[in-house]
GUPA-994366 format. One record per residue: residue in one letter; x, y, z of N, C-alpha, C in turn. Coordinates in pm, whole numbers, padded with zeros to 5 digits, m for minus. Layout:
BEGIN
<atom resn="a" n_x="X" n_y="Y" n_z="Z" ca_x="X" ca_y="Y" ca_z="Z" c_x="X" c_y="Y" c_z="Z"/>
...
***
This chain:
BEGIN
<atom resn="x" n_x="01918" n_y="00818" n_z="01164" ca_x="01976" ca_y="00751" ca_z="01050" c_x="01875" c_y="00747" c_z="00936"/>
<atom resn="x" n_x="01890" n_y="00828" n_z="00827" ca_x="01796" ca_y="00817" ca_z="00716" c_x="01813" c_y="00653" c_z="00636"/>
<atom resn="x" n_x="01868" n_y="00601" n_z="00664" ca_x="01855" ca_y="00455" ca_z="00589" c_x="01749" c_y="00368" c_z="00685"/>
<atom resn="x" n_x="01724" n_y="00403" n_z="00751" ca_x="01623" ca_y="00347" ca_z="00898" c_x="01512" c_y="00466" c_z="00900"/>
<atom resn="x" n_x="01511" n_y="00521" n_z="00833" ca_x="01342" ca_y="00587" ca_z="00846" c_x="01238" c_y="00532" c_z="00877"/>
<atom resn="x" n_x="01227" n_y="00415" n_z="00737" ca_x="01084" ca_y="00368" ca_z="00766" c_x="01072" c_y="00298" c_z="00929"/>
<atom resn="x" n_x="01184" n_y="00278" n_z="00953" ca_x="01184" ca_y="00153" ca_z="01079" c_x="01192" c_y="00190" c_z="01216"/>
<atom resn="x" n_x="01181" n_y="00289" n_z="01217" ca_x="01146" ca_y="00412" ca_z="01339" c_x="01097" c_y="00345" c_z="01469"/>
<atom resn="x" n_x="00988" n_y="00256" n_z="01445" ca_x="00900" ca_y="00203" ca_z="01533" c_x="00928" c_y="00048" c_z="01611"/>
<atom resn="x" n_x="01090" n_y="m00023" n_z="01497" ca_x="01106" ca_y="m00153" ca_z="01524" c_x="01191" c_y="m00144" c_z="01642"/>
<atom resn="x" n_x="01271" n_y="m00323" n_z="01678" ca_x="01307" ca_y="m00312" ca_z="01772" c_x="01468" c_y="m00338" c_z="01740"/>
<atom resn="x" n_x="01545" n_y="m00264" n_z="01836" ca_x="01703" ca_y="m00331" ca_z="01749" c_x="01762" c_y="m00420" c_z="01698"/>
<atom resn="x" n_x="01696" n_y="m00510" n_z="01731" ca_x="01785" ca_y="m00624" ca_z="01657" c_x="01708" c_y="m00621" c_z="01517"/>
<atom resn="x" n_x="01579" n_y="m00585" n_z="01476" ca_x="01547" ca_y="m00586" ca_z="01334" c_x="01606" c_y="m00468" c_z="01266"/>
<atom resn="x" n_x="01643" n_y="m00357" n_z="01304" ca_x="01730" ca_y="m00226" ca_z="01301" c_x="01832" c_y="m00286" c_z="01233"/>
<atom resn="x" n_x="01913" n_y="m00368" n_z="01306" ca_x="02039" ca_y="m00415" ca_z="01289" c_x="02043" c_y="m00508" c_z="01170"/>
<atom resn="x" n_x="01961" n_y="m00577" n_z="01153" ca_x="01935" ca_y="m00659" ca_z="01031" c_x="01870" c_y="m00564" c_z="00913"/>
<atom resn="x" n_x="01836" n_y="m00491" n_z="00947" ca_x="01788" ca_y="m00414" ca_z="00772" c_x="01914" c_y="m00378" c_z="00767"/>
<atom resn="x" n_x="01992" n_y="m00276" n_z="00844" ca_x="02112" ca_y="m00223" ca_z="00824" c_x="02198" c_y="m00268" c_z="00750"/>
<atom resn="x" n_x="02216" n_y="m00428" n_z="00785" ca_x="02322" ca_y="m00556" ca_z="00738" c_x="02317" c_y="m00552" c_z="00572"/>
<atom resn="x" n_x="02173" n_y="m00559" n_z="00564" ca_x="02074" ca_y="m00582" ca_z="00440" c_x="02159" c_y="m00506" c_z="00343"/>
<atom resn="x" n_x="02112" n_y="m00352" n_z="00400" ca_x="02138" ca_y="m00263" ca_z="00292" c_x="02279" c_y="m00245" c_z="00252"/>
<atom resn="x" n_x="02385" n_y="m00259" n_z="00378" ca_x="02535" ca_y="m00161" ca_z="00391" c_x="02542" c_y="m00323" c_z="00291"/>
<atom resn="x" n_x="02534" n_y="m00433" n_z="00353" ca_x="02587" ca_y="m00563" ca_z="00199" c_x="02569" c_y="m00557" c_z="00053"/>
<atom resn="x" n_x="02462" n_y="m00432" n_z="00072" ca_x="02424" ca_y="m00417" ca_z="m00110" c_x="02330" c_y="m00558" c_z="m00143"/>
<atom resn="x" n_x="02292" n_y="m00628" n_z="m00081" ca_x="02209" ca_y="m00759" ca_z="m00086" c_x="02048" c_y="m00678" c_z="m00083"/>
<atom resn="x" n_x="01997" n_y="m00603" n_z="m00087" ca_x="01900" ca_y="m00538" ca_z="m00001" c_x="01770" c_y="m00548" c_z="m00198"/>
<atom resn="x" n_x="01845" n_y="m00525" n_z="m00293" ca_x="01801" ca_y="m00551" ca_z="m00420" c_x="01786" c_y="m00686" c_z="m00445"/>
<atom resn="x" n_x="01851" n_y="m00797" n_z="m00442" ca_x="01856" ca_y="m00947" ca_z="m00456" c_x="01771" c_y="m00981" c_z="m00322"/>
<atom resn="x" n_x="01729" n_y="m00950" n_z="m00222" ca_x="01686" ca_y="m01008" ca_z="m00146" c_x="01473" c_y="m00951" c_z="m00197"/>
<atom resn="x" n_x="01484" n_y="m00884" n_z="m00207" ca_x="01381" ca_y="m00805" ca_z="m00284" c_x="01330" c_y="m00877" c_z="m00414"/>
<atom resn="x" n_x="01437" n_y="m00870" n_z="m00522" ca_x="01335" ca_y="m00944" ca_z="m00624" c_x="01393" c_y="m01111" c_z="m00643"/>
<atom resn="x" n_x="01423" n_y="m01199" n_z="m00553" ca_x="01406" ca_y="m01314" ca_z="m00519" c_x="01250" c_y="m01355" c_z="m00503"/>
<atom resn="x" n_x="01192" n_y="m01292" n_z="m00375" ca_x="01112" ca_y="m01283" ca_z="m00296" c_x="01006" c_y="m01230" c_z="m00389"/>
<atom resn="x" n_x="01021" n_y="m01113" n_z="m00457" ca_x="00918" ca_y="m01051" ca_z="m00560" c_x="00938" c_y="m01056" c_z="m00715"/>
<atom resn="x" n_x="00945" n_y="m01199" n_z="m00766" ca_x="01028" ca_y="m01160" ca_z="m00888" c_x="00960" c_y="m01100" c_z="m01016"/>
<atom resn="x" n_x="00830" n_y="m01065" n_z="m00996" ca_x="00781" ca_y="m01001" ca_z="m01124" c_x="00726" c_y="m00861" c_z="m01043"/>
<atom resn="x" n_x="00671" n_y="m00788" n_z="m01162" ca_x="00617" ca_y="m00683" ca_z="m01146" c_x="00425" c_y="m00714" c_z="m01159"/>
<atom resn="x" n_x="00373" n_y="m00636" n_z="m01127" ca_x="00234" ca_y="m00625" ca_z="m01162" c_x="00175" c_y="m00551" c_z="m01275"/>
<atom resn="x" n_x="00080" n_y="m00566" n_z="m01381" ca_x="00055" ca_y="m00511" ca_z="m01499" c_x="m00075" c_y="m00400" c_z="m01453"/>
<atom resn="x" n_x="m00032" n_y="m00344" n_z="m01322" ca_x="m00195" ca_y="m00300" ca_z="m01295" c_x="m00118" c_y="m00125" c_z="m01314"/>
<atom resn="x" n_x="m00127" n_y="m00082" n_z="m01450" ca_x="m00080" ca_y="00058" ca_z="m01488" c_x="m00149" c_y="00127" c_z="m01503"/>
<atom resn="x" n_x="m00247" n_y="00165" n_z="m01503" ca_x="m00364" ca_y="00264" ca_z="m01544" c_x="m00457" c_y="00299" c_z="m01417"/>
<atom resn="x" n_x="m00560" n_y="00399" n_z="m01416" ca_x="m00618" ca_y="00400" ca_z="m01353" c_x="m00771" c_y="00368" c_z="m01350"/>
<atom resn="x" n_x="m00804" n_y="00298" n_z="m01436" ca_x="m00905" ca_y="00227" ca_z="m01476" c_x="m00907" c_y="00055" c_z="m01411"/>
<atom resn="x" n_x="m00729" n_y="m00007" n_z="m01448" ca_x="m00719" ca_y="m00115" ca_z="m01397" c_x="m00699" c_y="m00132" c_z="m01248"/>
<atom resn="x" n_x="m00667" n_y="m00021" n_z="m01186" ca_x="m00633" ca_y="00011" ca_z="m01064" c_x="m00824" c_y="m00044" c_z="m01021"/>
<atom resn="x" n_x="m00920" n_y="00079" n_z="m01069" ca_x="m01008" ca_y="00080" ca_z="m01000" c_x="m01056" c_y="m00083" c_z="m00959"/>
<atom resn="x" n_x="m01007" n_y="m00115" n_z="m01143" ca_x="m01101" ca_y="m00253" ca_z="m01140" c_x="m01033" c_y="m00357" c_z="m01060"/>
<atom resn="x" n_x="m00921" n_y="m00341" n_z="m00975" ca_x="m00812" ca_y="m00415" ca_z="m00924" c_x="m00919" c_y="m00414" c_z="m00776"/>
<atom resn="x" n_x="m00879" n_y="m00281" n_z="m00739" ca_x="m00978" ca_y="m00259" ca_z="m00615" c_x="m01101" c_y="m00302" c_z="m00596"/>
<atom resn="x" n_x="m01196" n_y="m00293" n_z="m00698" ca_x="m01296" ca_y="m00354" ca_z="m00654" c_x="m01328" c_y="m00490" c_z="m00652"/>
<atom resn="x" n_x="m01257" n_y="m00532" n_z="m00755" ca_x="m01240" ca_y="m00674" ca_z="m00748" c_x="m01198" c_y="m00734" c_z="m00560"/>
<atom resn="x" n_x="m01132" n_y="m00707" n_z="m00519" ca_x="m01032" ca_y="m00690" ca_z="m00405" c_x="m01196" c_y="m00665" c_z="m00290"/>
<atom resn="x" n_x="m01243" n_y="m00598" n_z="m00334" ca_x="m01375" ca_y="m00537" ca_z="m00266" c_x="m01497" c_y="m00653" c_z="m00236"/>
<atom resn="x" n_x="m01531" n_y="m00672" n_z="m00347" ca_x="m01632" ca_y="m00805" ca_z="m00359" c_x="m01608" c_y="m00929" c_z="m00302"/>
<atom resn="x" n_x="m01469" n_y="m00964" n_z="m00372" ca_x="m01373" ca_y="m01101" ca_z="m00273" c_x="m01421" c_y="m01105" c_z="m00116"/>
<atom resn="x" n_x="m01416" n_y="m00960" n_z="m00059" ca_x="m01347" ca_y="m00966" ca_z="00066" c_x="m01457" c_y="m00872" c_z="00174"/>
<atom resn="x" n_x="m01574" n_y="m00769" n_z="00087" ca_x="m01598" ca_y="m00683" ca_z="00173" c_x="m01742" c_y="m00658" c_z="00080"/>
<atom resn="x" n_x="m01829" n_y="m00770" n_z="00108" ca_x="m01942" ca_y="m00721" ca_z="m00029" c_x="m02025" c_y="m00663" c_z="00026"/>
<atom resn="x" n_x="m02028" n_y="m00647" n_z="00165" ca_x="m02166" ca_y="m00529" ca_z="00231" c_x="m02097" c_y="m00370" c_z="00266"/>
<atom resn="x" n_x="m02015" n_y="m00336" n_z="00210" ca_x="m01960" ca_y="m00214" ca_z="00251" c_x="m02039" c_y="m00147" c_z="00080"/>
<atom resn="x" n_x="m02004" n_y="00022" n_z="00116" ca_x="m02068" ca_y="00102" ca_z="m00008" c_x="m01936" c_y="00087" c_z="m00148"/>
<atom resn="x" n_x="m02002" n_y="00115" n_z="m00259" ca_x="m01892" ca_y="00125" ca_z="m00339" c_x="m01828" c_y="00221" c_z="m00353"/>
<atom resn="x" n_x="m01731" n_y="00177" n_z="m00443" ca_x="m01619" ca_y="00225" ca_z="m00503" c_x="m01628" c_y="00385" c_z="m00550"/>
<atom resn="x" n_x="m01632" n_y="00503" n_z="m00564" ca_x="m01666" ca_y="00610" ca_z="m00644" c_x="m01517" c_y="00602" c_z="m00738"/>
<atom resn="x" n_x="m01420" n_y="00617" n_z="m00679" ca_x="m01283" ca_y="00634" ca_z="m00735" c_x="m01175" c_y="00566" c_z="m00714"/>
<atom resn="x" n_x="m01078" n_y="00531" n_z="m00763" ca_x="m00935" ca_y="00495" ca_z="m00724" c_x="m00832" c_y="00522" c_z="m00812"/>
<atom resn="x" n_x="m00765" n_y="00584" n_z="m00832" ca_x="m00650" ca_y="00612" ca_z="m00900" c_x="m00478" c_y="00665" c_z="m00866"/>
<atom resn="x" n_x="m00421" n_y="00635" n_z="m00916" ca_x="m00280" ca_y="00657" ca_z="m00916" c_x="m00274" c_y="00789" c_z="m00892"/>
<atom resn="x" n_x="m00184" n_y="00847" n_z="m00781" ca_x="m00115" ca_y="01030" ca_z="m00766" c_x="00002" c_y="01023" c_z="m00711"/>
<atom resn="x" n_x="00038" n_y="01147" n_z="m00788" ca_x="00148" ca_y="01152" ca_z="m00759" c_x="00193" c_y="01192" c_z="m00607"/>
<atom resn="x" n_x="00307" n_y="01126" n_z="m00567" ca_x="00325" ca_y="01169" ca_z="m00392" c_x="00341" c_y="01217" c_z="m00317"/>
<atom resn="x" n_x="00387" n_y="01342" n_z="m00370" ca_x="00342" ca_y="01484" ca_z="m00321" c_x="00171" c_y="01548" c_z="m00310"/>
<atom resn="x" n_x="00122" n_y="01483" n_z="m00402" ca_x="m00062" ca_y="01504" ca_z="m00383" c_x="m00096" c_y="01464" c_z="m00294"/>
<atom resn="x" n_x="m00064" n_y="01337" n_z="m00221" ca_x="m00110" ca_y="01260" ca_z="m00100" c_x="m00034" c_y="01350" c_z="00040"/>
<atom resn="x" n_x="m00110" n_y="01316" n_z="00075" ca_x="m00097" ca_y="01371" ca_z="00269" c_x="00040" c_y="01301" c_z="00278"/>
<atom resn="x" n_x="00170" n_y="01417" n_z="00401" ca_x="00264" ca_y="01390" ca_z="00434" c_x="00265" c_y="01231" c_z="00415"/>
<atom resn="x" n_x="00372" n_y="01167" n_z="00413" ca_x="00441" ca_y="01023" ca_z="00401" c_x="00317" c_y="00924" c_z="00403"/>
<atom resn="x" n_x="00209" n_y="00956" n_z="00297" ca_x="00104" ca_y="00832" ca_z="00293" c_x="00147" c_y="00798" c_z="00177"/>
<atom resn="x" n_x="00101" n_y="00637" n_z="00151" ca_x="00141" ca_y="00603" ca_z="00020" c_x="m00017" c_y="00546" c_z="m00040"/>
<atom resn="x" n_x="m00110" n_y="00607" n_z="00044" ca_x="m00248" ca_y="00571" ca_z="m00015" c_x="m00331" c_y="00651" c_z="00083"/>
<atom resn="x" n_x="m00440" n_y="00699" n_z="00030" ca_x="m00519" ca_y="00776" ca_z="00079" c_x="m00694" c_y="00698" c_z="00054"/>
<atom resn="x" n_x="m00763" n_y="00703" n_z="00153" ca_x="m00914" ca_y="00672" ca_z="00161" c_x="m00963" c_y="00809" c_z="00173"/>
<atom resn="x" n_x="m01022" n_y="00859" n_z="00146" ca_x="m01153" ca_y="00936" ca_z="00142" c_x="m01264" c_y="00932" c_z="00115"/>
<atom resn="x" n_x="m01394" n_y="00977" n_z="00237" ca_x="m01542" ca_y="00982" ca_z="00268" c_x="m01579" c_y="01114" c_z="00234"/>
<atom resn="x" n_x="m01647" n_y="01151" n_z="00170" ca_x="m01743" ca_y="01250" ca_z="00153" c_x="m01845" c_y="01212" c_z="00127"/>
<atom resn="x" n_x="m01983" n_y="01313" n_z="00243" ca_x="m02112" ca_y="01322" ca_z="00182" c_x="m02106" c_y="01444" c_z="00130"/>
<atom resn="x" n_x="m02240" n_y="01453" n_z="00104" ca_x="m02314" ca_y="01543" ca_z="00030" c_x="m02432" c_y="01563" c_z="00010"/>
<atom resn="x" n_x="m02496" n_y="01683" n_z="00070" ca_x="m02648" ca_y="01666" ca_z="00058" c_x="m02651" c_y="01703" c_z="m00090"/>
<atom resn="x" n_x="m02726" n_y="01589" n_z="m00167" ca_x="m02785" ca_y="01593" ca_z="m00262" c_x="m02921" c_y="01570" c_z="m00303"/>
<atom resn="x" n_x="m02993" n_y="01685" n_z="m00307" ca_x="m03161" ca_y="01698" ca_z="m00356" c_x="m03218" c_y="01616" c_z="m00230"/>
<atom resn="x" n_x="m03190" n_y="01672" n_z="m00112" ca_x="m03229" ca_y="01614" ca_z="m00005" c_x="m03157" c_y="01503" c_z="00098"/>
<atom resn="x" n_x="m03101" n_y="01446" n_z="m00010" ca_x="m03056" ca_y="01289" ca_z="00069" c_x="m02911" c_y="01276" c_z="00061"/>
<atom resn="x" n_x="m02817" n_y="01247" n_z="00185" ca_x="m02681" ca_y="01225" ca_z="00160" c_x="m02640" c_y="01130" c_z="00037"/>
<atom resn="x" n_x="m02546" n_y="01153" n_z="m00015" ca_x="m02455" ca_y="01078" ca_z="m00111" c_x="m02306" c_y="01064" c_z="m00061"/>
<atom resn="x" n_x="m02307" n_y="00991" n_z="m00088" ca_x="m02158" ca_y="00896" ca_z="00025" c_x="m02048" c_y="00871" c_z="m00135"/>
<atom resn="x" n_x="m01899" n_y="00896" n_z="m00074" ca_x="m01847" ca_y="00880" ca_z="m00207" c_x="m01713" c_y="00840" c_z="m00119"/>
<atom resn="x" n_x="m01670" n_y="00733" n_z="m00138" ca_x="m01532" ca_y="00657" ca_z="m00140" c_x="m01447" c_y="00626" c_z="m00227"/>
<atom resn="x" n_x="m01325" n_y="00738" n_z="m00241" ca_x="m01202" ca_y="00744" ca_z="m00305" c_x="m01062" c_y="00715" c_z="m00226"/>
<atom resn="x" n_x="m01002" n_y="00593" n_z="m00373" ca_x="m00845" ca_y="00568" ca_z="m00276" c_x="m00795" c_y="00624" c_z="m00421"/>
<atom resn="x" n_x="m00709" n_y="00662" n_z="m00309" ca_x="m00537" ca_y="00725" ca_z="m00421" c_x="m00424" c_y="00635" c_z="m00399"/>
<atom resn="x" n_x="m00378" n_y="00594" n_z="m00440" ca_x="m00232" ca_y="00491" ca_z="m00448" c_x="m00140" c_y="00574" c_z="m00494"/>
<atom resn="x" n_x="m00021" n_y="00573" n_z="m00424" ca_x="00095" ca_y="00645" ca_z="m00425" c_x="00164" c_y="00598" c_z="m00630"/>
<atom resn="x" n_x="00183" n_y="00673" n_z="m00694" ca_x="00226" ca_y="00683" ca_z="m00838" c_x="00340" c_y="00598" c_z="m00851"/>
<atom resn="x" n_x="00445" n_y="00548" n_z="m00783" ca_x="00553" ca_y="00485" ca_z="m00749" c_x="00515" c_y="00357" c_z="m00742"/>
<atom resn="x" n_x="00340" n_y="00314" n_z="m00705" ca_x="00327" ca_y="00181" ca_z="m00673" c_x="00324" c_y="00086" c_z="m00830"/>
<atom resn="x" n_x="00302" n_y="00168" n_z="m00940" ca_x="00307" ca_y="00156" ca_z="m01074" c_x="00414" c_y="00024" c_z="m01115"/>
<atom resn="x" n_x="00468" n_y="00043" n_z="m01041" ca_x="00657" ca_y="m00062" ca_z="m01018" c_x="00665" c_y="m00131" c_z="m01000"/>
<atom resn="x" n_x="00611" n_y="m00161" n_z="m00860" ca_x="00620" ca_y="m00246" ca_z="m00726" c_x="00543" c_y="m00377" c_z="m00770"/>
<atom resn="x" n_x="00621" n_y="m00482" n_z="m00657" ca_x="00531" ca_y="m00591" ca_z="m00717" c_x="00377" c_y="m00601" c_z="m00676"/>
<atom resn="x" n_x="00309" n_y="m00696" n_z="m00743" ca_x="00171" ca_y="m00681" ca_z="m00733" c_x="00147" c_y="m00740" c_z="m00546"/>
<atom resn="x" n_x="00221" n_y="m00786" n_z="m00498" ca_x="00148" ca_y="m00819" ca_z="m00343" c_x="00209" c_y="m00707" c_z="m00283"/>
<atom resn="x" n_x="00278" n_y="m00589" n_z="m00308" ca_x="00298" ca_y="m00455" ca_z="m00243" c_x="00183" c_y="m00376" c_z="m00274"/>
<atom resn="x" n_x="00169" n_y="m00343" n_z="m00430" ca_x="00016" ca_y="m00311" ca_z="m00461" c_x="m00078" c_y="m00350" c_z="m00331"/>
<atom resn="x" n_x="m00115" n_y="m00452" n_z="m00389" ca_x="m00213" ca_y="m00556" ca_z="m00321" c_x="m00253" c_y="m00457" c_z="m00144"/>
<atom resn="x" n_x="m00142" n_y="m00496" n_z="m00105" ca_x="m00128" ca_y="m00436" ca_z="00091" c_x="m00176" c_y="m00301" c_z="00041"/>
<atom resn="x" n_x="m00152" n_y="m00256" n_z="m00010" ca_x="m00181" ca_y="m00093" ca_z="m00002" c_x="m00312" c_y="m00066" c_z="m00053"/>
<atom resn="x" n_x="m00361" n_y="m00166" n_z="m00132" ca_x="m00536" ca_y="m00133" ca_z="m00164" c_x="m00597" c_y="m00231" c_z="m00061"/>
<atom resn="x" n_x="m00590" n_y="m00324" n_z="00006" ca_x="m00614" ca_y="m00434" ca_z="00106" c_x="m00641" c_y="m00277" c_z="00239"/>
<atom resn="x" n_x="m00501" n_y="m00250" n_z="00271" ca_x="m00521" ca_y="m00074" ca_z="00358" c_x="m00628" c_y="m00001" c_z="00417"/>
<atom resn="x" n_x="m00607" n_y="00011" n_z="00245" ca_x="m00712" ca_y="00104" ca_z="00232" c_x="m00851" c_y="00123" c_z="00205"/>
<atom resn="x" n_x="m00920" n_y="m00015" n_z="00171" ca_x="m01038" ca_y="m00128" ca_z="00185" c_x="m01061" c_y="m00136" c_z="00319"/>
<atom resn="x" n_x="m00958" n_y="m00158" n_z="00430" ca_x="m00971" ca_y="m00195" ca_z="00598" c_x="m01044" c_y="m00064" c_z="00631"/>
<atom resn="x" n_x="m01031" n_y="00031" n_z="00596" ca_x="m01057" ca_y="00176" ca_z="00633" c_x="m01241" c_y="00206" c_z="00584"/>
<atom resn="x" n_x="m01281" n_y="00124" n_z="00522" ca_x="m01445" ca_y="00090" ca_z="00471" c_x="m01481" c_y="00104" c_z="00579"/>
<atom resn="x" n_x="m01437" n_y="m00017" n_z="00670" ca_x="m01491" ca_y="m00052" ca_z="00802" c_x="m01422" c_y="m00032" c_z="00932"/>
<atom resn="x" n_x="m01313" n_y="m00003" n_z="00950" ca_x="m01264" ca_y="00037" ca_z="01009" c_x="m01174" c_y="00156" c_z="01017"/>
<atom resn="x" n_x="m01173" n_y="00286" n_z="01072" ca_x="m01121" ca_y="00411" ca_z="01020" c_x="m00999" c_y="00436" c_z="01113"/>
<atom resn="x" n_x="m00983" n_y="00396" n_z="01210" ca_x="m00835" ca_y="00369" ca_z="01290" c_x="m00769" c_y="00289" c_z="01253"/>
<atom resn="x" n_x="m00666" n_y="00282" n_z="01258" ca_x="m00549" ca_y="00146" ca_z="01275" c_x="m00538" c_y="00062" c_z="01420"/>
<atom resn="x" n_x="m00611" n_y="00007" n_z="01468" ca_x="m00659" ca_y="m00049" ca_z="01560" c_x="m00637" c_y="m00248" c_z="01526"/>
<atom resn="x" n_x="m00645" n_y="m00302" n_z="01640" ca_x="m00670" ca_y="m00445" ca_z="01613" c_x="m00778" c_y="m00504" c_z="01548"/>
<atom resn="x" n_x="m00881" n_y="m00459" n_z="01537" ca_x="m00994" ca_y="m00538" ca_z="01454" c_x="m00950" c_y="m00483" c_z="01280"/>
<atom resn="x" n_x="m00868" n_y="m00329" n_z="01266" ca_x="m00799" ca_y="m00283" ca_z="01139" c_x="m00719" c_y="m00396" c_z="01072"/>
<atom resn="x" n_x="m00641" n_y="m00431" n_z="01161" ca_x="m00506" ca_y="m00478" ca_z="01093" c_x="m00541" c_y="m00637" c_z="01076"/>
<atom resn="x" n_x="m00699" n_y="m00684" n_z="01130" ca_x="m00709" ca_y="m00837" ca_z="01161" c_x="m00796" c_y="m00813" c_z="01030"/>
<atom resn="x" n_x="m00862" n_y="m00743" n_z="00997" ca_x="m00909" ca_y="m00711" ca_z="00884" c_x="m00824" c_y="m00766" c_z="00765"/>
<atom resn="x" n_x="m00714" n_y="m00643" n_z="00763" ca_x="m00585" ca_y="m00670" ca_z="00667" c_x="m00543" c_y="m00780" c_z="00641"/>
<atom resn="x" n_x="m00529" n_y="m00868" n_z="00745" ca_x="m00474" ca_y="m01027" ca_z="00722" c_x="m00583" c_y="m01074" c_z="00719"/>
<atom resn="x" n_x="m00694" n_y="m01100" n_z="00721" ca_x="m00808" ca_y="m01165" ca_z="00627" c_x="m00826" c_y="m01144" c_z="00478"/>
<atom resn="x" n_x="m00782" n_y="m00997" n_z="00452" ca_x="m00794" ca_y="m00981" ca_z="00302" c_x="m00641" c_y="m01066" c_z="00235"/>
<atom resn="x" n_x="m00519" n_y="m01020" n_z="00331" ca_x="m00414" ca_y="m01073" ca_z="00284" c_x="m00328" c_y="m01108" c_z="00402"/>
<atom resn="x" n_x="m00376" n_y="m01254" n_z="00429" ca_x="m00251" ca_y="m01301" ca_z="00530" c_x="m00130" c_y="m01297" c_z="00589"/>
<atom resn="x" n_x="m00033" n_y="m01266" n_z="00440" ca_x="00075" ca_y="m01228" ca_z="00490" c_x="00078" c_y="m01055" c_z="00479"/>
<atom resn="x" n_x="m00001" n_y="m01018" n_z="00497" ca_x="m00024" ca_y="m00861" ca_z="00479" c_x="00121" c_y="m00768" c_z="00593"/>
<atom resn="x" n_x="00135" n_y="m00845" n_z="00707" ca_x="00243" ca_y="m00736" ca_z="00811" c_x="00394" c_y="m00792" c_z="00751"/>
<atom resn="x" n_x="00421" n_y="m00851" n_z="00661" ca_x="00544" ca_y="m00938" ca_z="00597" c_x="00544" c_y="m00822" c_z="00478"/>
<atom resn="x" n_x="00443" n_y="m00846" n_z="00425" ca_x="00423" ca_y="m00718" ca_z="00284" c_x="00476" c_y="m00589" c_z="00312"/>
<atom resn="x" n_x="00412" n_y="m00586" n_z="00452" ca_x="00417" ca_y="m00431" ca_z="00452" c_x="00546" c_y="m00385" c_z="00531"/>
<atom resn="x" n_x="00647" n_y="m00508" n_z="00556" ca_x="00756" ca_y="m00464" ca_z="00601" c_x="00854" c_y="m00463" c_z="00507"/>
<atom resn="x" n_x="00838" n_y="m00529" n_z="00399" ca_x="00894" ca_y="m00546" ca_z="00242" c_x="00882" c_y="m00377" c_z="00187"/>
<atom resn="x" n_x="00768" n_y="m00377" n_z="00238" ca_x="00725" ca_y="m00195" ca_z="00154" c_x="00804" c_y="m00113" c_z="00169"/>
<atom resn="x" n_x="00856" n_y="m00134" n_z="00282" ca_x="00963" ca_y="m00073" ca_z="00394" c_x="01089" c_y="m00025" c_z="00296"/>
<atom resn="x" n_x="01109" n_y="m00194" n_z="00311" ca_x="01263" ca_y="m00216" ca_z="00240" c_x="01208" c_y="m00151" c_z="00073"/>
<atom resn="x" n_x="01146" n_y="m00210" n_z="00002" ca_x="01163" ca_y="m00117" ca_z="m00099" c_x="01175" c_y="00039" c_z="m00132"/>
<atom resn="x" n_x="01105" n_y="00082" n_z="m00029" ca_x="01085" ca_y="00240" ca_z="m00045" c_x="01274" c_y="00261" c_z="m00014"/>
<atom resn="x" n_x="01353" n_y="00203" n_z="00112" ca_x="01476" ca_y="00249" ca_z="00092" c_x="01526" c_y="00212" c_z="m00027"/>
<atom resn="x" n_x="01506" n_y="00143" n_z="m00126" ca_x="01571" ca_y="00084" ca_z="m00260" c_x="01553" c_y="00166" c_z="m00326"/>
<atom resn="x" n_x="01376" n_y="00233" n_z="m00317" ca_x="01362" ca_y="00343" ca_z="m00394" c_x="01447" c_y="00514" c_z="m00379"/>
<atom resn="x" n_x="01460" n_y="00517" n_z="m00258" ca_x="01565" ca_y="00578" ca_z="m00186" c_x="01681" c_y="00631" c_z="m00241"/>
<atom resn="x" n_x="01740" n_y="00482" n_z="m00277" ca_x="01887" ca_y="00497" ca_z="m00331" c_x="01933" c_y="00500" c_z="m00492"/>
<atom resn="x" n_x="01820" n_y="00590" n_z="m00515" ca_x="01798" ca_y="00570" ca_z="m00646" c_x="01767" c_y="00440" c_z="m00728"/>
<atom resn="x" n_x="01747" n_y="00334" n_z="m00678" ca_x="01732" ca_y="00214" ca_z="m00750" c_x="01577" c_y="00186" c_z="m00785"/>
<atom resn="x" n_x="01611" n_y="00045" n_z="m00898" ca_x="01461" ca_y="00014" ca_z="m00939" c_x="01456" c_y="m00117" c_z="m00903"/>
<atom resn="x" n_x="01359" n_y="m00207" n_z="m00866" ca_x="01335" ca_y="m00332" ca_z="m00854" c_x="01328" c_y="m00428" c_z="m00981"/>
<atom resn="x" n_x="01309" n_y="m00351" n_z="m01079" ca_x="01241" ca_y="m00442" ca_z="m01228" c_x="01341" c_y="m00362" c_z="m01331"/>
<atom resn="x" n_x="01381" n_y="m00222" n_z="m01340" ca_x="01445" ca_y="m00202" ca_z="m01445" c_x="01631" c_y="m00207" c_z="m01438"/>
<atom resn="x" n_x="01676" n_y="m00234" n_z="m01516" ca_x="01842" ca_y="m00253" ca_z="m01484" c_x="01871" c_y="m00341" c_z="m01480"/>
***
């Protein structure tokens, strides 16, 4: 069932309730109730400075920032909506370490605690490079309700889906 993509992994009775969600057409009102503004973080300058901000708060002994910016979602690896990347580099002898996130171009929209989970993500990945339990305990230290967010992400991406917008219309 392509209206159940993202939800591949749940269990039926939450199956059955997104389903309800969407076939009621409630699936938009239940969305920006819950999210009623958008986030002003449009650029990729404010992005960075979003992230690192996000960084210091939460993670001040990890290396910095080299990059972060908005791409489009076809640039990113099959069905990611954010990408971390490590590269060294021997430079004039001595490694140089460089940490870049990409945020899916679509997140431009979304409200700012969808943002938020997806640079929170991809911050967990500093210190932790699996999706593992000390990953995701990570995640809810940076953002508590972080597994609520990221099941919202869910539901929006089908909104995005159906051709709809959360903020415009």
């Amino acid at each position: 069932m392509t209206k159940l993509k993202y939800f591949q992994n749940y269990p039926a009775t939450i199956k059955d309730q997104v389903l309800s969600l969407i076939e009621s057409g409630k699936l938009k009102s239940y969305l920006k109730n819950k999210y009623p503004n958008p986030h002003h973080i449009n650029s990729d300058k404010l992005l960075y400075q979003y992230a690192n901000d996000l960084k210091k708060q939460y993670m001040r002994n990890t290396p910095q920032i080299s990059k972060v910016l908005y791409e489009k979602q076809k640039d990113l690896i099959n069905n990611a909506l954010g990408t971390h990347s490590f590269v060294s580099r021997n430079h004039g002898g001595k490694l140089k370490s460089k940490h870049e996130i990409r945020i899916a171009m679509f997140l431009k929209e979304a409200p700012e605690e969808m943002l938020e989970m997806l640079v929170v993500h991809e911050l967990a990945h500093f210190k932790e490079k699996d999706h593992n339990k000390a990953f995701y305990k990570l995640c809810q230290y940076m953002q508590p309700d972080y597994h609520q967010v990221e099941f919202d992400l869910r539901l929006y991406l089908v909104l995005l889906d159906q051709g709809e917008s959360l903020f415009n219309n």
